[in-house]
MILOGU-428692 format. One record per residue (C-alpha): x, y, z; residue number from 0; residue in one letter. Coordinates in steps of 0.5 Angstrom, whole numbers. Layout:
N
> X/Y/Z/NUM/A
...
//
This chain:
182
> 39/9/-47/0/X
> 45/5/-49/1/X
> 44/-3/-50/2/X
> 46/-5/-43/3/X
> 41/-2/-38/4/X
> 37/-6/-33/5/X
> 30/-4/-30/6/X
> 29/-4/-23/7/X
> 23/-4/-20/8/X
> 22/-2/-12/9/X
> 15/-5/-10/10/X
> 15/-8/-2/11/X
> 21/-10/3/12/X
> 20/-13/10/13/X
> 20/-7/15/14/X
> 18/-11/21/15/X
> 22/-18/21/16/X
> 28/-14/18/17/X
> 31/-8/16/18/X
> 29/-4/9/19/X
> 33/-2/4/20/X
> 34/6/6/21/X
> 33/11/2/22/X
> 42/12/2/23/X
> 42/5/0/24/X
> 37/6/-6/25/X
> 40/13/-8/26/X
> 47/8/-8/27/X
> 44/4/-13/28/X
> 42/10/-17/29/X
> 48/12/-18/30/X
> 49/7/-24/31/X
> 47/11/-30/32/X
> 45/4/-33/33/X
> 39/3/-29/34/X
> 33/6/-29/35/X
> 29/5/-22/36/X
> 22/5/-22/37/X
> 18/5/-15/38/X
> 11/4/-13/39/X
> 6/1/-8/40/X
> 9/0/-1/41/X
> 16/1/0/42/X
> 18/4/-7/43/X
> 13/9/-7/44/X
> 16/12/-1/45/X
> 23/11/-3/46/X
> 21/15/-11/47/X
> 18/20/-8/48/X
> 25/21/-3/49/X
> 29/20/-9/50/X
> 25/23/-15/51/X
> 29/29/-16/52/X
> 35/24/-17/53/X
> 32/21/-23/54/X
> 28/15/-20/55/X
> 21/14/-23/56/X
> 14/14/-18/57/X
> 8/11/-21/58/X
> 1/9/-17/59/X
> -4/13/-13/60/X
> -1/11/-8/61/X
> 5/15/-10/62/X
> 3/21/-12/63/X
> -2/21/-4/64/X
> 5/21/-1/65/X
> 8/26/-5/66/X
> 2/30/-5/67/X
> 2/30/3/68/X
> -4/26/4/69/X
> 0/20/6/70/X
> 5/22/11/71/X
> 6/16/16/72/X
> 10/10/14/73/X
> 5/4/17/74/X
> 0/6/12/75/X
> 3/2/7/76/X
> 7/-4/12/77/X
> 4/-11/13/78/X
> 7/-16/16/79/X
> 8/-24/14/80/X
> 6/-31/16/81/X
> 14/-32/19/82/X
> 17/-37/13/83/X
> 10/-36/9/84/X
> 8/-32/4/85/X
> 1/-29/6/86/X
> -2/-23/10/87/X
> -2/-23/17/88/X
> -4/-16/16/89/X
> -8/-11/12/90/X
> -4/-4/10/91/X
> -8/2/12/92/X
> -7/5/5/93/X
> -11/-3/3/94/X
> -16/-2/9/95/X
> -18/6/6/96/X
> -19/4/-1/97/X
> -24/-1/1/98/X
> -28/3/6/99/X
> -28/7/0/100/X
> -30/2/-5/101/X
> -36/0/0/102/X
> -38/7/1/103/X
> -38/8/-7/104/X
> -42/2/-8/105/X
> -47/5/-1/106/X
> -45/-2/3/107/X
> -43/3/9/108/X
> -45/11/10/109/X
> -40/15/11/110/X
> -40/16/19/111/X
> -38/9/18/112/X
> -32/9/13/113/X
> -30/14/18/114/X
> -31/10/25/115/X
> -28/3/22/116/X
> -22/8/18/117/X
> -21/12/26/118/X
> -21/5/29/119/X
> -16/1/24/120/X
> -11/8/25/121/X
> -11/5/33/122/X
> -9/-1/32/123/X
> -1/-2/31/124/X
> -1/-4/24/125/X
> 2/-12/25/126/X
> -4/-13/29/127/X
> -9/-8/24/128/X
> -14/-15/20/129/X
> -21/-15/19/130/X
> -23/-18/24/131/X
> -20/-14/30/132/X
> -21/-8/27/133/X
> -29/-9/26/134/X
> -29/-13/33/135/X
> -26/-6/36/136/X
> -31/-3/32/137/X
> -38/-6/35/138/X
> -35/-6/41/139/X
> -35/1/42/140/X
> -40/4/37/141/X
> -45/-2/37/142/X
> -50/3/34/143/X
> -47/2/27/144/X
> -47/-6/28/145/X
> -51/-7/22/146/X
> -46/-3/17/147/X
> -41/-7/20/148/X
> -44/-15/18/149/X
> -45/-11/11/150/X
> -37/-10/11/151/X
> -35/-16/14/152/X
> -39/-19/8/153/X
> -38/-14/3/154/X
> -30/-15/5/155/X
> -30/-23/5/156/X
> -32/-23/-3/157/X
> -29/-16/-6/158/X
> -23/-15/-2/159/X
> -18/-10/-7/160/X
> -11/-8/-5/161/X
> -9/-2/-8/162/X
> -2/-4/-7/163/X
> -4/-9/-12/164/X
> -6/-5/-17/165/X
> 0/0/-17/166/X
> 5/-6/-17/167/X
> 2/-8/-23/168/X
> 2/-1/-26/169/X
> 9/-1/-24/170/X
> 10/-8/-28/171/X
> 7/-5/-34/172/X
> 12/1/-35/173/X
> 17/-4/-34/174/X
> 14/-7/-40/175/X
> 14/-2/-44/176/X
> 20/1/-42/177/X
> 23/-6/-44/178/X
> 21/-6/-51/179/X
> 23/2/-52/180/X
> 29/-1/-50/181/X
//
């Protein structure tokens, strides 16, 4: 690697308020043999698996669901931003899945509610997708499970993780160590 390089990480870009980075755009960027893309979490992670085979590099689960085909909608990792702030206003499908996950792992809800909230969440267009609509529509139609419900909203309120997270610091630790190798 000559002395020059530059790594770039992809990790998230605004989908609703403007437009994306395409996939021509990233591959333009590519082109330049002194940089190594890495990708990862949200927008990166779909555009490495687009532009794998062109030398960007994929890290995170998130990932390798998109390239194995387990993921193949765009919205389960788009979220939206309080206009001028920097907080969620949305909660990514992909974020929503892990913690059901989690709380189903950990016995908070059985597994007819992960599906139901998870059903239920998929419905909802992703700039209105919270926690708070998805398990209000939720007790509404299936007032049965309501009991599971209040567990996840509490479980919710002081365990929330983000996948998208997880695999964005992944993508900050290979940087590093690339960085050192160079």
């Amino acid at each position: 690697i000559v002395d020059d390089t530059t790594i770039v990480g992809l990790v998230d870009a605004f989908f609703l308020q403007d437009y994306p980075p395409s996939p021509i755009e990233v591959y333009q960027l590519m082109l330049n043999k002194n940089i190594i893309l890495l990708g990862a979490a949200s927008l990166g992670a779909l555009r490495a698996v687009e532009l794998e085979k062109f030398g960007m590099i994929g890290i995170g689960k998130i990932f390798e669901l998109y390239k194995k085909g387990k993921l193949t909608a765009d919205d389960e990792v788009a979220v939206t931003f309080v206009e001028g702030e920097h907080y969620l206003q949305s909660e990514a499908m992909i974020d929503i899945r892990f913690n059901l996950f989690l709380a189903y792992k950990r016995g908070i809800i059985n597994d007819i509610t992960k599906k139901t909230i998870a059903k239920i969440a998929k419905r909802i267009y992703f700039p209105y997708r919270n926690y708070t609509d998805i398990l209000e529509q939720t007790e509404k139609q299936y007032p049965t499970i309501s009991a599971d419900l209040k567990s996840f909203r509490n479980y919710i309120i002081e365990n929330r993780q983000s996948l998208k997270e997880r695999d964005t610091i992944k993508l900050i630790k290979y940087a590093k160590k690339l960085f050192i190798q160079i």
